[in-house]
C-alpha positions as CSV (number, residue, x, y, z in Angstrom):
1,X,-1.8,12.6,6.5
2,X,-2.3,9.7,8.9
3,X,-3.1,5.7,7.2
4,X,-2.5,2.6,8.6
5,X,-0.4,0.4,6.8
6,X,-1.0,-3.3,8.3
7,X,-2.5,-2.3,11.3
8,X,0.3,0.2,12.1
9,X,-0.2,3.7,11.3
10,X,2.2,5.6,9.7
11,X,2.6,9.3,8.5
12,X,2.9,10.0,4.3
13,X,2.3,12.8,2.4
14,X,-1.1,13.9,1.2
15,X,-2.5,12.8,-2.3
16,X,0.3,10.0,-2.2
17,X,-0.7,7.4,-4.4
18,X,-0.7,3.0,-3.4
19,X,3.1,3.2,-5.9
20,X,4.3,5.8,-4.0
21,X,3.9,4.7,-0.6
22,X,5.0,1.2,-2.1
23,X,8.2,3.3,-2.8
24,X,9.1,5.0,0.3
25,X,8.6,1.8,2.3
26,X,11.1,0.2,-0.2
27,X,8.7,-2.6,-1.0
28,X,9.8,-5.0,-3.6
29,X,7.0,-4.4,-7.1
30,X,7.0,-7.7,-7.6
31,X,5.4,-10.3,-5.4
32,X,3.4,-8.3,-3.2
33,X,-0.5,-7.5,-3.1
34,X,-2.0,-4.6,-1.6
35,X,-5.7,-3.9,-0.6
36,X,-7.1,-0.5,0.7
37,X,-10.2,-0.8,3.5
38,X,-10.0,-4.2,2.5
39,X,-10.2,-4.0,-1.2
40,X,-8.0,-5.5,-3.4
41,X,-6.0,-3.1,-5.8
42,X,-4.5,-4.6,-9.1
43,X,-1.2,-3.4,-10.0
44,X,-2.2,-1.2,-12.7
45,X,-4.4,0.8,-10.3
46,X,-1.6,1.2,-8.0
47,X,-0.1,4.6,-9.5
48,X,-3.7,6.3,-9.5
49,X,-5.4,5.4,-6.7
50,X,-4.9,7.8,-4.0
51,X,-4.4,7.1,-0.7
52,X,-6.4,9.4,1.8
53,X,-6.8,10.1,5.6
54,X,-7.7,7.0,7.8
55,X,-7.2,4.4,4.8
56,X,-6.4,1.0,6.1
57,X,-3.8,0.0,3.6
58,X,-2.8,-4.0,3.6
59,X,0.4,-5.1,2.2
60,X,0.9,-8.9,1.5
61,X,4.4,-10.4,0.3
62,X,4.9,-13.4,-1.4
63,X,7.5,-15.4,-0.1
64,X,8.8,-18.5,-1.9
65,X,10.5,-22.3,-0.3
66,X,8.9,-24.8,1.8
């Protein structure tokens, strides 16, 4: 199945939830936000929500110093 994950689109297997994908791209769980067709998903959403064909997927880290 075919998303887009910040504007690039990427390949993942179907019924792959937000956590996994936020897995397989080796994404840090901590300091980073992620909103799906420009929605906002809180953490605790992230393991249930399903991700499916054509979702634009937005992935936000945090980074710290000035």
């Amino acid at each position: 199945m075919n998303i887009f994950l910040n504007q690039e689109e990427i390949t993942i297997i179907d019924s792959s939830s937000i956590l996994d994908l936020v897995m397989v791209q080796n994404l840090p769980l901590s300091s980073i936000a992620v909103a799906v067709n420009n929605q906002i998903i809180k953490r605790d959403m992230w393991e249930s929500t399903k991700l499916v064909e054509s979702d634009r997927v937005t992935i936000i880290i945090a980074t710290f110093g000035g």
